[in-house]
N, C-alpha and C positions, 0 to 999 in steps of 0.2 A: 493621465493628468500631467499637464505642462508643472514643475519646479519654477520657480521665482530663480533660483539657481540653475538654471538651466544653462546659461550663459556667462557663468562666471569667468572673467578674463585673467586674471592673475595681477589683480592690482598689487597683491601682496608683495607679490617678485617684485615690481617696481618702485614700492615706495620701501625694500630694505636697497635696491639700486640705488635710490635717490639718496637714503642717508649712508651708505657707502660712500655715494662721491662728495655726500658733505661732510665725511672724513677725511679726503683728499685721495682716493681710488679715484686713478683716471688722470693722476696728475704724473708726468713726465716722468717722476722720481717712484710712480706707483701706480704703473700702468694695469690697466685693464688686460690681463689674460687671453688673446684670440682664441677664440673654440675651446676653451679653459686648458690651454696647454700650458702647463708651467713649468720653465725652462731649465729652471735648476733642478726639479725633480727629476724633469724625462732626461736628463744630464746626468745625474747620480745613477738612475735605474740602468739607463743604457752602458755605461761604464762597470757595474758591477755585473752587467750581461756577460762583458765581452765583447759585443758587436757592435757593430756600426748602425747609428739610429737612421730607420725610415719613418718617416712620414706620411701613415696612411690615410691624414687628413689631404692631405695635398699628394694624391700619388702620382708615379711615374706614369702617365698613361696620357692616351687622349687627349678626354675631358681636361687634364691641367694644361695644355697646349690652347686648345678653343674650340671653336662652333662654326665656325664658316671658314674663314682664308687660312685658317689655322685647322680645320677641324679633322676627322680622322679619311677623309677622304683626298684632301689637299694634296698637293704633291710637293708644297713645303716640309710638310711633317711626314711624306715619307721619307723612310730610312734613318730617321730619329731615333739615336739610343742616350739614354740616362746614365752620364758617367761621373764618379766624385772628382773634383782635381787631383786626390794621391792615384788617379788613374789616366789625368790627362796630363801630367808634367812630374817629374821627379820631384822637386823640391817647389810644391806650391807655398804661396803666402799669402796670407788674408788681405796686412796692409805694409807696404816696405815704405819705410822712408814717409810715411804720411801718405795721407792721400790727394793725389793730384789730378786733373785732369786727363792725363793720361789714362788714367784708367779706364777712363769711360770712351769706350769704343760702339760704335751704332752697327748690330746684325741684323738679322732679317723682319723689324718688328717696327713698326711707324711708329714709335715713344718719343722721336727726336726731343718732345718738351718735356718729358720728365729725365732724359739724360741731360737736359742745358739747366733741369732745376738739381740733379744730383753733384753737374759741377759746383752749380752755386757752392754746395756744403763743403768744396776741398778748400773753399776762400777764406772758411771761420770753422776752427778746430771744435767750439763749444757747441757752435748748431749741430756740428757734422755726428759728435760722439753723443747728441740724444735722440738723431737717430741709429748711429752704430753707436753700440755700447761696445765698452774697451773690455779688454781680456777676453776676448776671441782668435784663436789662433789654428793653423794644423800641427802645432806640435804637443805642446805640454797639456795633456787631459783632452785631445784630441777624440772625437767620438764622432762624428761626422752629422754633428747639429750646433745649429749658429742662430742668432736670435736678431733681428730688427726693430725700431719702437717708430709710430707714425700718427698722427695725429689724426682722430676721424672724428667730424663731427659734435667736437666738442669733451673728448677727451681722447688720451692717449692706450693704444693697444699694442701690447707687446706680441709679434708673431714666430712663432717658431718654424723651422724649416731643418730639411737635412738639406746635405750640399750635392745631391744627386743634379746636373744640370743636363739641360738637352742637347743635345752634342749631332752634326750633320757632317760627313765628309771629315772627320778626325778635328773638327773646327766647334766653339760654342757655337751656337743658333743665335743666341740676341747676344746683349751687352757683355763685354770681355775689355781686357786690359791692353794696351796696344804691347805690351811685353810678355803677354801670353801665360804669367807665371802669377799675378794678384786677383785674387778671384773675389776682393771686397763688393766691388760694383753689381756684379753679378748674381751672385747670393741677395744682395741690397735690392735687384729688380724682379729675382724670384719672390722672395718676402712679400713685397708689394702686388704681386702677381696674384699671388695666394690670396691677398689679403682683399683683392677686387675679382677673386670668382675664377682665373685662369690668365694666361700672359693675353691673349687676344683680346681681352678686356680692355690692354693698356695702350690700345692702337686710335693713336687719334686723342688731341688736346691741350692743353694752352699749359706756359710755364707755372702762371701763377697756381694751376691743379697743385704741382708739384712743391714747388713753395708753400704754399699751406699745410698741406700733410708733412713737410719735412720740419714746418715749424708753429703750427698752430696761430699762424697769422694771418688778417684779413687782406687780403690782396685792391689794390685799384689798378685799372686800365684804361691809359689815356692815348686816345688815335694822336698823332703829333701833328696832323696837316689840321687838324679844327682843335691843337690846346689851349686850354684857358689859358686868360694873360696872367694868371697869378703860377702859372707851372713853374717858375724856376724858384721862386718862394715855398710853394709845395714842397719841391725836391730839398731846400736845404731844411726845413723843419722835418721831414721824412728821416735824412741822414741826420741827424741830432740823434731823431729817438731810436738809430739803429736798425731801420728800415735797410730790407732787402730791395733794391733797385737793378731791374733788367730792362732793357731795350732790343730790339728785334729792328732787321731790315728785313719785309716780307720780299721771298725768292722765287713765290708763285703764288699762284690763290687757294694754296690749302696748307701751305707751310710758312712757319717761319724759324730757319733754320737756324739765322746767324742770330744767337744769342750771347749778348755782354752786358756787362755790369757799371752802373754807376758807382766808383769810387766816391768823389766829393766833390763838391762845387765850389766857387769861389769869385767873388768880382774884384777885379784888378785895374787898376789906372794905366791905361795905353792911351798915350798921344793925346794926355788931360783927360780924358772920358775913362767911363767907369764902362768894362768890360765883364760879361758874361761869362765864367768858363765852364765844365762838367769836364773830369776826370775818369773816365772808362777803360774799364778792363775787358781783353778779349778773353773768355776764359779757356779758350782753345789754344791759343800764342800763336796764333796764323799769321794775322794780317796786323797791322797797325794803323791810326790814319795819319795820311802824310801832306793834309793843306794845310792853313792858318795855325799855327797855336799846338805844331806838332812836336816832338821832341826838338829837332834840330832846325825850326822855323825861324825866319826874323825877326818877329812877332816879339821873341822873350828879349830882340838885344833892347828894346822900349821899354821897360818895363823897370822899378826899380831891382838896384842890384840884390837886396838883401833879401826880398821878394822872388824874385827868380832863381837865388837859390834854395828858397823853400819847396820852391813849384816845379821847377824842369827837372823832367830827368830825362836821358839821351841815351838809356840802356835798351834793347830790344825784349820786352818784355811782357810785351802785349798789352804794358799800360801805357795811354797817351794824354794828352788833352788834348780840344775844340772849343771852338767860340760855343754859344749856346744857341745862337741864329742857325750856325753849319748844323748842329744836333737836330735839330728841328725838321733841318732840309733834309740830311740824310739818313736820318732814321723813320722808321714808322710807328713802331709803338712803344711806349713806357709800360710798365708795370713795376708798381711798389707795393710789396709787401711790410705790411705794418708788424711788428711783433708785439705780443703779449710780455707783459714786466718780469714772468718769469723767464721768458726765455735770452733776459739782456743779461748782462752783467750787472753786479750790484752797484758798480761805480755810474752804472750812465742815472744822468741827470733826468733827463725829460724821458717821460716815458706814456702809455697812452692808458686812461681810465678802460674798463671795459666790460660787459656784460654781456650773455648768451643764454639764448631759450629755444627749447625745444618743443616741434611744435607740428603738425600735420592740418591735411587739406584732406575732407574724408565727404565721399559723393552724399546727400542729403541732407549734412548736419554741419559743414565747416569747409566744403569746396565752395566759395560762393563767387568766383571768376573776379574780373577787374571792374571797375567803375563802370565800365559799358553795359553791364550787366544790374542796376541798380534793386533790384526785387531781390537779388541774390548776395550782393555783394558785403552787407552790413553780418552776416554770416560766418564772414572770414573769422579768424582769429585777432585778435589786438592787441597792442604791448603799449604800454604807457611811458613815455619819459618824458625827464623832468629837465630842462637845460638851466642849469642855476649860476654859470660862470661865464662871463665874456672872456672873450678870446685875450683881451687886454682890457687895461683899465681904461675908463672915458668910450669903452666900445659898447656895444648892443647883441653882436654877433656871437654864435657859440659854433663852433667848428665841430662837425663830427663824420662817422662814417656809418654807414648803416649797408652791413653786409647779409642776403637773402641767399642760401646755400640749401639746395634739393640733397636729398641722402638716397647713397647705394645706387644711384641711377647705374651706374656700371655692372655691378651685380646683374643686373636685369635683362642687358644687351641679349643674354643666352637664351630670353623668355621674347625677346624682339620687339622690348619695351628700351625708349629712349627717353632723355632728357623732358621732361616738363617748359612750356613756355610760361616764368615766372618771374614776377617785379611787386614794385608795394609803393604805397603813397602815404604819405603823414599829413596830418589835419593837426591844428591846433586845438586843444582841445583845453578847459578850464573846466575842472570839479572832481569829484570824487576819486577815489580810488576803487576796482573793482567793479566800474561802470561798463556796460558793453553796449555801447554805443547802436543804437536802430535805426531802420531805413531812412527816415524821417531827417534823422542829421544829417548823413550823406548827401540828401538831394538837396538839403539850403545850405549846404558848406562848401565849399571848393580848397582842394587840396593846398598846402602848405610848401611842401615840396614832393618828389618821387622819382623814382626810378628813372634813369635817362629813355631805359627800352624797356618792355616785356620781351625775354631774348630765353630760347631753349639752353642754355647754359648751367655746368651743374652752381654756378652763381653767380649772380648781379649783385653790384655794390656802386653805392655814389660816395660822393665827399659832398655835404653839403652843408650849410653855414644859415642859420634862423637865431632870432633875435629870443634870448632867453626866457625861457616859459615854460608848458606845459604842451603837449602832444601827445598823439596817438599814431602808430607806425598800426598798417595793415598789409602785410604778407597776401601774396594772392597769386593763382596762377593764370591766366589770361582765359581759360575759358573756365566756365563753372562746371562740377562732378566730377574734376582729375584732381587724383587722386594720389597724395605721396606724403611723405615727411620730410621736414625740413630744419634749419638750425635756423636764429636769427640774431646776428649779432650789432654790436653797437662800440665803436670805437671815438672816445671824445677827447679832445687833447686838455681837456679839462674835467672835474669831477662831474658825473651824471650819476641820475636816478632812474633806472627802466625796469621795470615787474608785466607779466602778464595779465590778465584779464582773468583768469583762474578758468576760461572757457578751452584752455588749449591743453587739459590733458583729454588723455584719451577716451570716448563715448565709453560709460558702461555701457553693456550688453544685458541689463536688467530686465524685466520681464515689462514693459516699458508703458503698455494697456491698463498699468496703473494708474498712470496719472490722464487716463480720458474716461474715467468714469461720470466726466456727466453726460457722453452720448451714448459711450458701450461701444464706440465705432474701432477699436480696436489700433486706431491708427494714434500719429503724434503729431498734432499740428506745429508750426513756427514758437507761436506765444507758450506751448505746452513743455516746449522743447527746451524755450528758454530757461521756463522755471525750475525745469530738471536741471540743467547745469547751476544755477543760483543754488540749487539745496545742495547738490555735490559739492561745491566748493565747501559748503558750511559745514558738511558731512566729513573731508578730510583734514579741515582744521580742527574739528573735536576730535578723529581717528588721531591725528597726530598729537592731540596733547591728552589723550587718554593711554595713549601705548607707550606706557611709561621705561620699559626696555630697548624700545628701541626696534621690534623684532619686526615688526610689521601684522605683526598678530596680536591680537588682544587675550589677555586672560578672562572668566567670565567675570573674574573680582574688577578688570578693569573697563569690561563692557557696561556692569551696573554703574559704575561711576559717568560714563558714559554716555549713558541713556537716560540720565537726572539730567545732566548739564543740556543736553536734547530736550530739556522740558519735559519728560515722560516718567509720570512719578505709577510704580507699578507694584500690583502684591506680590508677595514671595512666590505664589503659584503663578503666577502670569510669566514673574519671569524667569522660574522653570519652566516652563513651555517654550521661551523664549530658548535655554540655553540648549534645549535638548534639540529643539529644531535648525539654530542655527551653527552650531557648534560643530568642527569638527571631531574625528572620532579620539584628537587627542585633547579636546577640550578646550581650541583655539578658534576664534571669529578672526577673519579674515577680513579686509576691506570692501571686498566685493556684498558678505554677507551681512556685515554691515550696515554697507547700505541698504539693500531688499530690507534688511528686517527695521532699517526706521523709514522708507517709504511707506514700507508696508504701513507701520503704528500708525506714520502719521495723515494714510489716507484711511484706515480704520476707523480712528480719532474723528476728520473732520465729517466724515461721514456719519458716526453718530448725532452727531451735536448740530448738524444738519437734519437730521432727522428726529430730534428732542425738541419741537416744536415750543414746546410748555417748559422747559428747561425743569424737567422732574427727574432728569436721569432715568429714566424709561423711555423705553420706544417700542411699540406694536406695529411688527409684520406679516403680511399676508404670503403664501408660498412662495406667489412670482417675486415679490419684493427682494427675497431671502435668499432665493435664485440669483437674482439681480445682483444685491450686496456682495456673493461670496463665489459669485463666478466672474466678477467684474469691478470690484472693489481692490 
């Protein structure tokens, strides 16, 4: 005999995860544990060893190295040994003098964009020290493990490592210091190695990957030969709120090496006209630019004096300015990272509202592909918000950003699974809360705004601007049955309202033949499906205001409370039956059991009273009937 519990998923685990992070676990200051390594403990054990800590979650071997151009047959990876710095240098150092671009030196591993997003961090000491935390060093309480923190997905994860690194020809293998002696950067891309499945994993990818994880900010990216005309406005409301700004000149068609930073912008009176400028930093100190509007151009003798002394400088420092026409010409891409209000200062003024949900694409019940696909597509998931603030007074417009970000794709490269092709579209939408929207609307509605592309990317994100109201955002991957999780966030430079549809937690795995009992066919059609999620949702609002601890588990004293407020008024014997079946063996209901045990009642329930014709509270069955009821009910 199949269990109703046969399939129980561990909702439990989740919803005490969920009130963890709505303690604030996960938040920068209270990071999430990797592989529940906790840093100060395996610090104190290993110290009171004696020895030098390894890391047998991330060991020296192989598998940490990778799977194909990296893998154990490569002839990169041969003659690879695993040495700590007090083996590759006399007197190593974690960080001398701060940390500078120097450090970040490119070895044998195509990362170039997450070394041009780790310079980024030498630019700002506060971004830099929440991903390196301070007080790590090789000297004092030295034990040869060091810790990193990186944003994934919607909170932060602290990763532990030891500082065993791969070493080729008496040389590091990837990222080192160009002084050979600060082994900060390097550890910093093991960490991150680990933290995405092996270093191979980090071959291949765009700056703004690294920008995000180094700061839990939504990233845009704009081609500069088709920019909007509003770009240079963009950019200075971007630098207000603290916005991380990179530009690239692509070097080839698969890289873009030459990565610098937007300082600030500014418009200036030259020769009566109001001029464009942009402020860039090279973060490498290579090159400078030396046309119009350069340190020592003619350009600044026009301009006023008092003015020109705020703006020029003539030192060789890899900072310059440019008109914003030449930026245009000679750069190819922008990208601005948006930050999240915790990760500013408290002094900055403007900062961006923001909200994020979590949320998967699962083949039969919520993969439902893109608009092309219309029988499928009302399927997806759906987040509601609400734009209630123009961008300015006497406006209409509400400015925001809607970022769609895939999870662990990189993880997966080892299983020879890539990147999803993934985008989303918003519909205006006026009514309810908790609505999930069917096929019916989609085919007489035509979208609002969406996605520029559907693009295999681990994220798409627009900037887009709609007249204050009421919307529905739809997540989707471009074809229907693929299959993945994803975040989705929302960035408004004004206050917003955005909640899910209550359809985007995870499918129980209930015993599911419940709710078709009136063919027996065993299956779950559309309209059946739906109604299973409507009672789930209503199922984990009374779980959550009945589990009055907090545990994620119910006691039986707060299941009965529980099953009143469910409408379900029961005798003492009924629901001992109840406790003893559904209870674990230390006398706790879980969510999972939970629910089985009020679908169950309440297809029990209407199955009676469906069959109390005469409404006498009796009902006569014949064998098969009985059959029928209690192998299929």
């Amino acid at each position: 005999m199949v269990d109703e519990r046969i399939c129980a998923t561990g909702i439990a685990a989740r919803l005490r995860s969920q009130w963890d992070r709505d303690e604030g676990l996960g938040q920068n200051h209270n990071a999430v544990k990797f592989l529940g390594q906790d840093y100060q403990s395996l610090k104190s054990q290993t110290l009171r060893s004696g020895r030098l800590f390894e890391d047998n979650l991330f060991p020296c071997a192989s598998s940490s190295l990778g799977f194909n151009e990296l893998g154990p047959r490569s002839s990169k990876t041969q003659g690879v040994r695993w040495m700590r710095p007090t083996e590759i240098c006399k007197r190593p150092e974690f960080i001398v003098d701060g940390a500078t671009r120097t450090d970040i030196c490119q070895g044998a591993l195509g990362d170039c964009w997450l070394l041009a997003a780790i310079a980024s961090l030498t630019l700002n000491d506060d971004l830099l020290h929440r991903v390196v935390p301070h007080g790590q060093s090789f000297r004092d309480g030295y034990c040869g493990i060091f810790h990193f923190q990186f944003w994934q997905f919607g909170e932060w994860v602290d990763v532990v490592i030891d500082d065993r690194l791969p070493v080729k020809d008496g040389k590091l293998l990837f990222v080192h210091s160009a002084e050979g002696t600060e082994f900060w950067s390097a550890l910093l891309e093991k960490a991150y190695a680990k933290l995405n499945g092996c270093y191979e994993a980090l071959s291949g990818g765009s700056t703004s990957e690294g920008f995000e994880d180094f700061t839990g900010g939504v990233t845009e990216m704009y081609e500069l030969r088709k920019a909007p005309s509003d770009l240079f406005s963009i950019i200075g409301r971007a630098i207000e709120r603290g916005s991380l700004l990179g530009c690239s000149i692509d070097v080839s068609t698969a890289t873009s090496a030459h990565q610098n930073k937007i300082r600030s912008s500014v418009s200036v009176v030259y020769r009566g006209n109001m001029t464009k400028l942009v402020r860039i930093r090279n973060p490498w100190g290579e090159v400078e630019w030396t046309g119009p509007w350069s340190d020592d151009s003619r350009e600044w003798d026009s301009v006023d004096r008092g003015v020109r002394g705020q703006l020029q400088n003539r030192s060789e420092d890899g900072e310059f300015w440019m008109s914003f026409s030449d930026f245009l010409r000679e750069f190819t891409r922008l990208e601005i990272c948006n930050l999240t209000a915790d990760a500013l200062q408290n002094s900055q003024l403007k900062k961006w509202s923001t909200s994020l949900y979590q949320g998967e694409w699962r083949r039969g019940s919520t993969a439902g592909g893109c608009r092309n696909y219309p029988a499928t597509f009302w399927l997806n998931p759906q987040f509601k918000l609400a734009l209630q603030h123009p961008d300015a007074p006497g406006q209409r417009d509400c400015t925001f950003l809607v970022a769609l970000m895939q999870k662990d794709r990189r993880k997966k490269r080892r299983e020879g699974k890539d990147m999803e092709t993934i985008g989303f579209a918003v519909y205006e939408f006026k009514g309810r809360s908790g609505v999930h929207l069917k096929r019916d609307f989609f085919l007489t509605h035509a979208s609002s705004a969406r996605s520029e592309l559907f693009i295999n990317l681990r994220e798409v994100s627009s900037r887009l601007r709609l007249p204050a109201g009421e919307y529905i955002i739809v997540p989707s991957t471009f074809e229907p049955h693929k299959e993945a999780d994803f975040v989705l966030r929302v960035f408004s430079e004004k206050p917003a309202n955005s909640e899910p549809d209550g359809r985007t937690l995870r499918p129980l795995a209930v015993f599911l033949n419940l709710f078709t009992q009136n063919d027996g066919s065993g299956k779950l059609g559309l309209t059946e499906f739906h109604i299973l999620w409507e009672k789930i949702k209503r199922y984990l609002t009374i779980f959550r205001q009945f589990d009055l601890d907090k545990s994620g588990t119910m006691s039986s004293y707060e299941m009965r409370m529980a099953l009143e407020s469910a409408g379900f008024k029961l005798t003492n014997h009924l629901f001992q039956l109840i406790i003893l079946r559904y209870t674990e063996a230390d006398m706790s209901v879980d969510f999972d059991n939970f629910v089985t045990c009020l679908v169950r009642l309440e297809t029990m329930f209407k199955t009676f009273h469906s069959m109390d014709t005469d409404k006498d509270g009796q009902i006569s069955l014949n064998f098969f009937q009985w059959i029928t009821l209690t192998m299929f009910a």
